[in-house]
VMD Tcl script that draws the C-alpha trace (Angstrom):
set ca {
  {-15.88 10.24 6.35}
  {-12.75 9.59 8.79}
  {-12.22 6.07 9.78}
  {-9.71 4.50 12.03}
  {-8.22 1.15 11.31}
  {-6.69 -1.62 12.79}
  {-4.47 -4.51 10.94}
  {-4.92 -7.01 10.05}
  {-7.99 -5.53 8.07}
  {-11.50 -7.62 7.88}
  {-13.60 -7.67 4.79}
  {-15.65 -5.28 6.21}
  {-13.47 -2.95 6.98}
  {-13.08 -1.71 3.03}
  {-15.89 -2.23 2.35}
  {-17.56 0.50 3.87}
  {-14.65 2.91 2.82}
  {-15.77 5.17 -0.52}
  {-13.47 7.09 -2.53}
  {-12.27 10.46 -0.75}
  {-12.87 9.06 2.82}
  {-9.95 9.52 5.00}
  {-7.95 6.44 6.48}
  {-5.51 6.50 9.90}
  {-3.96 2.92 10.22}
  {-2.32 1.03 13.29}
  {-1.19 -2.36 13.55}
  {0.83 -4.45 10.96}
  {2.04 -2.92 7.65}
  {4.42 -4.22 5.09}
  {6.45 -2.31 2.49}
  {6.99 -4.44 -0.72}
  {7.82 -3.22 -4.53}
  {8.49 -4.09 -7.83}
  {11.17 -7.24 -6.75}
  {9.45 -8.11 -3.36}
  {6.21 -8.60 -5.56}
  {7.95 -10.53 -8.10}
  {9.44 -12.79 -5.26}
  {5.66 -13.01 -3.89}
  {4.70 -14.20 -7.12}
  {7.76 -16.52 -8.00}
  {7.34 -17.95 -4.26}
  {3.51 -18.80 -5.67}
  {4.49 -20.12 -8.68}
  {6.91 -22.51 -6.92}
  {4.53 -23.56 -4.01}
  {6.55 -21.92 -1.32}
  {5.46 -20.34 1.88}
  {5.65 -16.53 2.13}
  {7.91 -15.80 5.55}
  {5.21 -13.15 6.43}
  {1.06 -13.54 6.32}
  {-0.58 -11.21 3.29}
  {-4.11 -11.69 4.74}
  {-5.62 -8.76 5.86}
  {-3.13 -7.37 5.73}
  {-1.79 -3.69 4.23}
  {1.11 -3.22 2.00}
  {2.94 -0.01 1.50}
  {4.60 0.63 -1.83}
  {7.58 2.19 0.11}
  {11.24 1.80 -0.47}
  {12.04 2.97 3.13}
  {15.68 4.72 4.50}
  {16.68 2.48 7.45}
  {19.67 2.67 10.00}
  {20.69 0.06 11.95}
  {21.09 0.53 16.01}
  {21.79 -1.30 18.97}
  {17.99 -1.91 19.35}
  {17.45 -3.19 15.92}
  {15.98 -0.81 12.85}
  {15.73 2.95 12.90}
  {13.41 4.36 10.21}
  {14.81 7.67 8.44}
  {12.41 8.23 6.26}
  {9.40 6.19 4.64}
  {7.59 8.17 2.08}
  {5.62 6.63 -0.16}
  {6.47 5.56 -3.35}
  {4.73 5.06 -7.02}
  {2.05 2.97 -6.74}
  {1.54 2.66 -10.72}
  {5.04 -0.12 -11.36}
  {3.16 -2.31 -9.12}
  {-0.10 -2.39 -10.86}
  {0.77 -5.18 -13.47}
  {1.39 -7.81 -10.86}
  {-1.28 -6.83 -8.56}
  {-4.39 -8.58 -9.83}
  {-2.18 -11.39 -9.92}
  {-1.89 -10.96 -6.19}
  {-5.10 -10.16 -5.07}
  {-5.74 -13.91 -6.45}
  {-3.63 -15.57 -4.59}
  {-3.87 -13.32 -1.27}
  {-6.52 -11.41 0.60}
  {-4.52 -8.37 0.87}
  {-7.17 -5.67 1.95}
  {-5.19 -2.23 1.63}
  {-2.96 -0.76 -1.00}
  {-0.87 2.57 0.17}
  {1.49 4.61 -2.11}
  {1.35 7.93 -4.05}
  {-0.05 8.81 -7.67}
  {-2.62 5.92 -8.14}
  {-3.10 2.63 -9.80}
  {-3.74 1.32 -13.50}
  {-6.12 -1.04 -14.36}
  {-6.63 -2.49 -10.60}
  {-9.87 -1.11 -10.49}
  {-11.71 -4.58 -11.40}
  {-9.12 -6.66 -9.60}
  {-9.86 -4.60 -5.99}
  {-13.88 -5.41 -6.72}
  {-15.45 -6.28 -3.24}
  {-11.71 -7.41 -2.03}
  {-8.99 -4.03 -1.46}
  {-8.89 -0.88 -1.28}
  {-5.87 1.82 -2.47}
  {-4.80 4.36 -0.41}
  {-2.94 7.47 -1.44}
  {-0.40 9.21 0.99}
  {0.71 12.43 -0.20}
  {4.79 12.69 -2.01}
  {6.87 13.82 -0.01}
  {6.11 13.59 3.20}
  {8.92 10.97 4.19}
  {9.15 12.63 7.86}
  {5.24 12.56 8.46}
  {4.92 8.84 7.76}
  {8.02 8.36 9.51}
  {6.39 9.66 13.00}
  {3.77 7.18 12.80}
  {6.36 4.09 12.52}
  {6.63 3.11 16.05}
  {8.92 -0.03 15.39}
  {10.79 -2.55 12.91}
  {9.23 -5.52 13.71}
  {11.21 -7.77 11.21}
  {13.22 -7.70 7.89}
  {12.18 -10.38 5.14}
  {14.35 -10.70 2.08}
  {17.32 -8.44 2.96}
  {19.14 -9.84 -0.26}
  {16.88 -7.21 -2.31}
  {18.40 -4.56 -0.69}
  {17.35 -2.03 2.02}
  {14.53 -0.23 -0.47}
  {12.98 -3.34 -2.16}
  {13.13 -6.17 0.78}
  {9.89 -6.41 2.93}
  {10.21 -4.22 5.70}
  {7.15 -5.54 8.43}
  {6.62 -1.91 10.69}
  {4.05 -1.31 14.03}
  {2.49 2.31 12.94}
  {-0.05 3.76 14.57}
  {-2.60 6.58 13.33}
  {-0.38 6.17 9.96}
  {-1.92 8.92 7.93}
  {-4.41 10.76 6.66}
  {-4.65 8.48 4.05}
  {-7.04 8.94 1.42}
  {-9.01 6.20 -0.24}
  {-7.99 6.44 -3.95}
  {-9.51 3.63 -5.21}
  {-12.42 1.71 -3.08}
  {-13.94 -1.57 -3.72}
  {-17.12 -0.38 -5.23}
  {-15.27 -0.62 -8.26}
  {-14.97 3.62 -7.98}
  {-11.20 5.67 -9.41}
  {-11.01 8.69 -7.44}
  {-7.75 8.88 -10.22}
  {-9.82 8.13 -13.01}
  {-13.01 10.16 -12.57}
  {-9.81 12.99 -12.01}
  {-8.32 12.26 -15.38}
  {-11.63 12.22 -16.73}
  {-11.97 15.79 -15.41}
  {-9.24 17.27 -16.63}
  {-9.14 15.82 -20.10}
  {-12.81 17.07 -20.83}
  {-11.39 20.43 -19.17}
  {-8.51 20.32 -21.84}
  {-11.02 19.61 -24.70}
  {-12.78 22.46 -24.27}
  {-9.99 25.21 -23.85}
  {-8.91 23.68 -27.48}
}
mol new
graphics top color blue
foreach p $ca { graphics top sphere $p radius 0.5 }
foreach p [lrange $ca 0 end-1] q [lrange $ca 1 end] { graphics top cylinder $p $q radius 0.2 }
display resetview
């Protein structure tokens, strides 16, 4: 199935998504890595408020190229990054937030549980930088600048960011696992 999404997402909106469906997204989305997670987590820890709202929303594991104009932000370039450094802290997050959409490339570990009835992942294919660049109609604010330009928390208007493909859905179902599974059982048997 093909769906088309708006931010910030509902509950309902994952949860009728199913592994290998195909996601567009307009609206809000947020980059944030390994450090802007930390922060996230440090903020909680210290009973802070977050400068930026997490629920329903959609964050992209991106370390985007920026270029500063007149107008604002440019984006370069915004291709996805590795999804798998995040996956220690994200449990962690999904307990504190209602963030309803992972995107990023190659997958998450042991999120699987953690995404149960609440997120969904979202792979965007490597390399394609340019394509998700298109789809970034604005900068709508910088958070955390001090991290520098690929780990702050870059808050972007897209719209029909995709095809994105639903990795890992909230019926507790690993598109990457069932994959791995695959292959190794493929492997066994050419030993």
């Amino acid at each position: 199935m093909e769906y088309r999404l708006r931010t910030p997402l509902k509950k309902e909106d994952i949860l009728k998504l199913n592994t290998g469906d195909i996601v567009y997204l307009s609206g809000t989305v947020l980059t944030a890595r390994d450090e802007a997670y930390a922060r996230i987590l440090e903020m909680a820890k210290e009973k802070k408020e977050l400068p930026f709202d997490l629920e329903g929303s959609v964050i992209y594991h991106c370390g985007p190229l920026m270029r500063e104009n007149a107008q604002g932000w440019e984006v370069v370039a915004a291709g996805p990054t590795t999804s798998a450094r995040m996956s220690k802290m994200t449990p962690k997050i999904l307990e504190l937030h209602q963030i309803r959409a992972f995107v990023g490339k190659g997958g998450m570990d042991n999120v699987r549980e953690a995404m149960a009835k609440k997120a969904v992942y979202l792979a965007f294919t490597g390399g394609c930088a340019a394509l998700a660049a298109m789809a970034i109609e604005k900068v709508t604010r910088l958070h955390w600048p001090d991290l520098g330009m690929p780990e702050a928390v870059w808050e972007l208007e897209v719209k029909d960011f995709g095809p994105l493909v639903v990795g890992i859905d909230s019926h507790n179902k690993d598109m990457f696992l069932d994959v791995r599974k695959k292959a190794n059982e493929a492997y066994s048997i050419i030993e």
